[in-house]
C-alpha positions as CSV (number, residue, x, y, z in Angstrom):
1,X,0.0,0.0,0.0
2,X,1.5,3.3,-1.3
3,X,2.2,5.6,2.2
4,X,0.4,9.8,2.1
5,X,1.7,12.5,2.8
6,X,0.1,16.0,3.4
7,X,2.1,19.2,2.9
8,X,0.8,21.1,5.5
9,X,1.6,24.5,3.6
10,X,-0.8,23.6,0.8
11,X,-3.4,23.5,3.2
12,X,-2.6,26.5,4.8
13,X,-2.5,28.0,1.6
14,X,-5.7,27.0,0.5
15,X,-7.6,28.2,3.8
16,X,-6.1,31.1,3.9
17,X,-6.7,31.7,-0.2
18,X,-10.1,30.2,0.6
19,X,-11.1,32.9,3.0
20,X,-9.5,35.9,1.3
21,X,-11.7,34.9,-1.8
22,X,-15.0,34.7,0.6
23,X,-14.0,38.0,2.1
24,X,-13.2,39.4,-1.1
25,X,-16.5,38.6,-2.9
26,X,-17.7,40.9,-0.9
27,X,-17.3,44.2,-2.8
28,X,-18.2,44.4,-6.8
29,X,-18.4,41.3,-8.8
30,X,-18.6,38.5,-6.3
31,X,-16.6,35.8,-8.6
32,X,-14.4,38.0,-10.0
33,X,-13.6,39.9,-6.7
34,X,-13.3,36.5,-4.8
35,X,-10.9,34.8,-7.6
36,X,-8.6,37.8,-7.4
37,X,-8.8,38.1,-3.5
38,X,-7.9,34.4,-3.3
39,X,-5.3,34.5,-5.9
40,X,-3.7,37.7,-4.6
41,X,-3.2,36.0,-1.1
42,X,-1.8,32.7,-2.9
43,X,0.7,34.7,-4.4
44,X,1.9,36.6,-0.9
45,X,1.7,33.6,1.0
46,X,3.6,31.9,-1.8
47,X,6.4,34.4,-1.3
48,X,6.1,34.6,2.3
49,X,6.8,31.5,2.6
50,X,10.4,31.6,2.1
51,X,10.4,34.5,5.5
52,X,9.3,31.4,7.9
């Protein structure tokens, strides 16, 4: 049986992504305001990631 293994950034990245989309759909065009919110924070995390 092959072994799993979670990356534990990947799924703080996707909560965190997750909830800056919901927040984000907030104001103006709910899709398109909560697929750039969520993609915006993918990117800083992304790059954040390499100051922890």
């Amino acid at each position: 049986m092959p072994d799993v293994t979670f990356n534990l950034w990947t799924l703080i990245l996707g909560a965190v992504a997750g909830l800056a989309g919901v927040l984000g759909s907030r104001y103006g065009h709910k899709l398109v305001m909560g697929a750039v919110s969520g993609a915006v924070a993918a990117v800083v995390l992304t790059f954040a990631r390499g100051y922890f």
